[in-house]
N, C-alpha and C positions, 0 to 999 in steps of 0.2 A: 515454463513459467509464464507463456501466453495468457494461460489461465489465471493468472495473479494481476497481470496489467488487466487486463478485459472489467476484472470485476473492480477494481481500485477506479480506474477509468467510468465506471457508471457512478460514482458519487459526485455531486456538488465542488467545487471548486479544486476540485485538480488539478493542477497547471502542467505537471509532469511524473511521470513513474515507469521505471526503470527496472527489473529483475532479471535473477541471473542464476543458474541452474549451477553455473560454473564456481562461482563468489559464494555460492549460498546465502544471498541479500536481496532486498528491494529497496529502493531508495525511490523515497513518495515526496515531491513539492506540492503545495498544499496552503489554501487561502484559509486560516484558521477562521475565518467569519463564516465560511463556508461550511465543512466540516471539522472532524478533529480526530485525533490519534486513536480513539476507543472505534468510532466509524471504519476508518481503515482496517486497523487491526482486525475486526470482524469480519470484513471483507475477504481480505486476505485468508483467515481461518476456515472461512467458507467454501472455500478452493481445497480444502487437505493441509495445507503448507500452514504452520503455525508459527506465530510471533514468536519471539522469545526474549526480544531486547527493542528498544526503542531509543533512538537517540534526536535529538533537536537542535537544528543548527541554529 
């Protein structure tokens, strides 16, 4: 899941990002002025690993 931080990690305001091979999850902090949830998601897709649920704390 190195591959899912690495690429989450080259966008604009990430403050933190987390994944887990073991969870089967990532957990993205994230400056909404910055990027936003479609940005990520792609990201992450980009890697093989595919969204499927989004939540907002």
């Amino acid at each position: 899941m190195e591959e899912v931080k690495h690429e989450v990690n080259k966008l604009q305001g990430i403050l933190k990002s987390e994944a887990s091979n073991q969870k089967a999850n990532a957990m993205v902090q994230f400056k909404n002025s910055k990027t936003n949830i479609a940005e990520i998601t792609k990201a992450i897709n980009s890697t093989g690993y595919k969204v499927i649920e989004t939540k907002l704390k």
